[in-house]
Structures are given as structure tokens and as C-alpha cells.
DSSP file (Angstrom, degrees, kcal/mol; ACC not computed):
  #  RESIDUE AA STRUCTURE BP1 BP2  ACC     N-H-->O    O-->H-N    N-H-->O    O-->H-N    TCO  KAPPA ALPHA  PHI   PSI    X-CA   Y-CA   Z-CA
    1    1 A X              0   0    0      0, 0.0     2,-0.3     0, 0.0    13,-0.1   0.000 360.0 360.0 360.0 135.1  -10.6   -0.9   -4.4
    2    2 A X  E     -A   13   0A   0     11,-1.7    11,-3.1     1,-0.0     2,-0.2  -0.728 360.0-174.1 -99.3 161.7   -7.6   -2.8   -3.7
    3    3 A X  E     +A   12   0A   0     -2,-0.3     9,-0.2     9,-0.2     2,-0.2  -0.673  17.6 153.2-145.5  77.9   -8.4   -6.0   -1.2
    4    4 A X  E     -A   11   0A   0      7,-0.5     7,-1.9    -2,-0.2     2,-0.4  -0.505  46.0-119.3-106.2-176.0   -5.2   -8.0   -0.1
    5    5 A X  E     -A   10   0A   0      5,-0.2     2,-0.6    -2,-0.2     5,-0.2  -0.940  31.2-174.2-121.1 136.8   -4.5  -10.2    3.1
    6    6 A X  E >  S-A    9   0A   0      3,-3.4     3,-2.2    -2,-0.4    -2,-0.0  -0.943  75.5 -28.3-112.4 107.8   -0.9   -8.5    5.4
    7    7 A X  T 3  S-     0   0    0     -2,-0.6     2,-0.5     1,-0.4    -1,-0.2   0.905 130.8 -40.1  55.4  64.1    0.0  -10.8    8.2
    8    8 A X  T 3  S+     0   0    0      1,-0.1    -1,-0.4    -3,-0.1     2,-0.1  -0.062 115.8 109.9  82.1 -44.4   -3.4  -12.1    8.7
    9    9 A X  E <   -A    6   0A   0     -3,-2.2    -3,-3.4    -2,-0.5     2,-0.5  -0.340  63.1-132.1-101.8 143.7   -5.3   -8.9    8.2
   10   10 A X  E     -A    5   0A   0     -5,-0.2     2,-0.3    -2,-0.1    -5,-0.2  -0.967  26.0-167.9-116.8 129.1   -7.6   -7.7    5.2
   11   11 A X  E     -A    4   0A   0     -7,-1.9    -7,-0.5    -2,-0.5     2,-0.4  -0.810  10.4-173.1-114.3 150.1   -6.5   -4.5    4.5
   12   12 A X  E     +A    3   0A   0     -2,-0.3     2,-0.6    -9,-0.2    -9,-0.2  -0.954  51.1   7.8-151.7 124.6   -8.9   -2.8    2.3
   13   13 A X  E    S+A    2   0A   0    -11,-3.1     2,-1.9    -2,-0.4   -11,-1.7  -0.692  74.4 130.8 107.9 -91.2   -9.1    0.5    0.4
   14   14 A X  S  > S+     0   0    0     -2,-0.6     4,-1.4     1,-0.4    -1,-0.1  -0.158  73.2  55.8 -72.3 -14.3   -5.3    1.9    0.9
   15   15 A X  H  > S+     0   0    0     -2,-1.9     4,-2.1     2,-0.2    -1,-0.4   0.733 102.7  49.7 -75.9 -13.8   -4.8    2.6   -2.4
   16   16 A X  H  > S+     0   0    0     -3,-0.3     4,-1.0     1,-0.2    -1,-0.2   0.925 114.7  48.4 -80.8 -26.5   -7.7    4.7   -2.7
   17   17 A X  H >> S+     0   0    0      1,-0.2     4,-2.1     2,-0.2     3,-1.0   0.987 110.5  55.5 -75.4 -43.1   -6.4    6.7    0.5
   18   18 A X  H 3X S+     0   0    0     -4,-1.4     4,-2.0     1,-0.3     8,-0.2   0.847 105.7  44.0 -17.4 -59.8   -3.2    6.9   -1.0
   19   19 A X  H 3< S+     0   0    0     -4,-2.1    -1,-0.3     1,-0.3     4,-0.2   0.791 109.6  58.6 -80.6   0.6   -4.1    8.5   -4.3
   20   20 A X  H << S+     0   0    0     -3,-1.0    -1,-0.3    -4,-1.0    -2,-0.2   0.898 107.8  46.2 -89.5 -25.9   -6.2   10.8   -2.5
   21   21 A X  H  < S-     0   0    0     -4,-2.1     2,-0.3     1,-0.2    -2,-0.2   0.997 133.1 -28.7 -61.4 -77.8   -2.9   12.0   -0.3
   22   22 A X     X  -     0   0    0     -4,-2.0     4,-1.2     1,-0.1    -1,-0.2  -0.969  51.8-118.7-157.9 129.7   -0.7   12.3   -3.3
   23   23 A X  H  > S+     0   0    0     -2,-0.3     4,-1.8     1,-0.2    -1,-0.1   0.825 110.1  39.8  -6.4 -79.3   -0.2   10.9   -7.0
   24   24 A X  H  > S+     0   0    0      1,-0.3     4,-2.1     2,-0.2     5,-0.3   0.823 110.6  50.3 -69.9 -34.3    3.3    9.6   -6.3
   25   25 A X  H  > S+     0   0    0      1,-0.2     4,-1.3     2,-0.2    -1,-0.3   0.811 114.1  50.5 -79.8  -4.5    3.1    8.1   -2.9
   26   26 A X  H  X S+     0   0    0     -4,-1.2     4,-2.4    -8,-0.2    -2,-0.2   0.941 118.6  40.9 -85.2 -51.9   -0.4    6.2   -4.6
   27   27 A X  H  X S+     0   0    0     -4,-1.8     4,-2.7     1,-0.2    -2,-0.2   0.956 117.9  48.1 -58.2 -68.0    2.3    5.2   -7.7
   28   28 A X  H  X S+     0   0    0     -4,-2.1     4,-0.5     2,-0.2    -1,-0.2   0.839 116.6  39.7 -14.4 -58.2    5.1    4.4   -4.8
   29   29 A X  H >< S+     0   0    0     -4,-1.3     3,-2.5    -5,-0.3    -2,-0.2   0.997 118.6  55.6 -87.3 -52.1    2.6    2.0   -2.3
   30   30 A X  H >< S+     0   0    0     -4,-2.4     3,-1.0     1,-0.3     4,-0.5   0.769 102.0  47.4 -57.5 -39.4    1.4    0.6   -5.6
   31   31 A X  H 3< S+     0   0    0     -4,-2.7    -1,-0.3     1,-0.3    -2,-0.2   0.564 113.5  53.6 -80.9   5.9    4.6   -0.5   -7.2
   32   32 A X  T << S+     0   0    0     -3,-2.5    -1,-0.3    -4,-0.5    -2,-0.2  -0.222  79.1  93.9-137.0  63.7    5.5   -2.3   -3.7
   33   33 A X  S <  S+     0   0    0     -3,-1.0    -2,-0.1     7,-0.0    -3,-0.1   0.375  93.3  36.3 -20.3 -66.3    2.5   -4.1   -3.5
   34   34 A X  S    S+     0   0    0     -4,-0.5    -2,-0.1     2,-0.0    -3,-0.1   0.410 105.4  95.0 -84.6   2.2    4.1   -6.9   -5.1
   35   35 A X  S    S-     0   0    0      1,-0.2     2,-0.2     2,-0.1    -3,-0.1   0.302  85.0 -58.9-102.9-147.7    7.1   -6.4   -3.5
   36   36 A X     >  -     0   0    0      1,-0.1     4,-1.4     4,-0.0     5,-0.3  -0.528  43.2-111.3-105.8 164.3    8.6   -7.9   -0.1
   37   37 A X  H >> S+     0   0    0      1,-0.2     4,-3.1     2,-0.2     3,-1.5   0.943 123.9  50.4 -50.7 -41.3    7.1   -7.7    3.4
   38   38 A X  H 3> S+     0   0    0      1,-0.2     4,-2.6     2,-0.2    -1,-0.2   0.956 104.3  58.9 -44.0 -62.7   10.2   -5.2    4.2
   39   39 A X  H 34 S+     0   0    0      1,-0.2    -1,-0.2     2,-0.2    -2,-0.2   0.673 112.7  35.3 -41.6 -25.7    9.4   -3.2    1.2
   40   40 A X  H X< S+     0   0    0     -3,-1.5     3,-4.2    -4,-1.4     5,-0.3   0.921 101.7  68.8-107.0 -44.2    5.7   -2.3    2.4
   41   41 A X  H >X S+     0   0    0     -4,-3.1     3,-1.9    -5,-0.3     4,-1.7   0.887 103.8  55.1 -17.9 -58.9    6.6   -2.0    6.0
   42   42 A X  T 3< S+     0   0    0     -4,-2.6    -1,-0.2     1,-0.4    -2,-0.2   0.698 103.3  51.0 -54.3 -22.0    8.5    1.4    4.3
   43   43 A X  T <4 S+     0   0    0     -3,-4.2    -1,-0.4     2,-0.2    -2,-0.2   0.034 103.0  54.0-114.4  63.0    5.9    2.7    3.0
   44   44 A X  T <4 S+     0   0    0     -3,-1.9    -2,-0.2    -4,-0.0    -3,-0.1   0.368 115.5  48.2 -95.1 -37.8    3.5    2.6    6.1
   45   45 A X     <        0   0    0     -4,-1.7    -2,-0.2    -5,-0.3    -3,-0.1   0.591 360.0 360.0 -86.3   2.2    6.2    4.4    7.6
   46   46 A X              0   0    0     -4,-0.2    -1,-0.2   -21,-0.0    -3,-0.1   0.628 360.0 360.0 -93.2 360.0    6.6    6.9    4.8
């Protein structure tokens, strides 16, 4: 389980839901993790 903090919020789990939707969008949200506020904003919307 991944466990970060977003604008205040503890977001918990989203990778797990992720890989359970599809492979690549779990590989996608995971490599913009680290990435910029912008970056993850795109993939909620993806």
C-alpha cells in the first residue's frame, strides 16, 4: 500500500486500485508519483 500526503489529504491505497484497473495506467500513476502537482492532477483525470 502506498501512503502519501496531496494537498493536505492522506490518500491511501491508489496504487493498489490502479493495478487492479490496468497494468499500465498502475506503471503511468506510479512513475508520476514523484513527479509535479500538475503531473498527478493528469492522471486523476485520465
Amino acid at each position: 500500500m502506498y501512503i502519501f500526503k496531496y494537498k493536505g489529504y492522506i490518500v491511501l491505497g491508489l496504487t493498489e486500485i490502479a493495478k487492479k484497473i490496468d497494468i499500465y495506467s498502475y506503471n503511468f500513476f506510479y512513475l508520476t508519483m514523484n513527479e509535479s502537482e500538475k503531473s498527478f492532477s493528469n492522471i486523476l483525470k485520465f
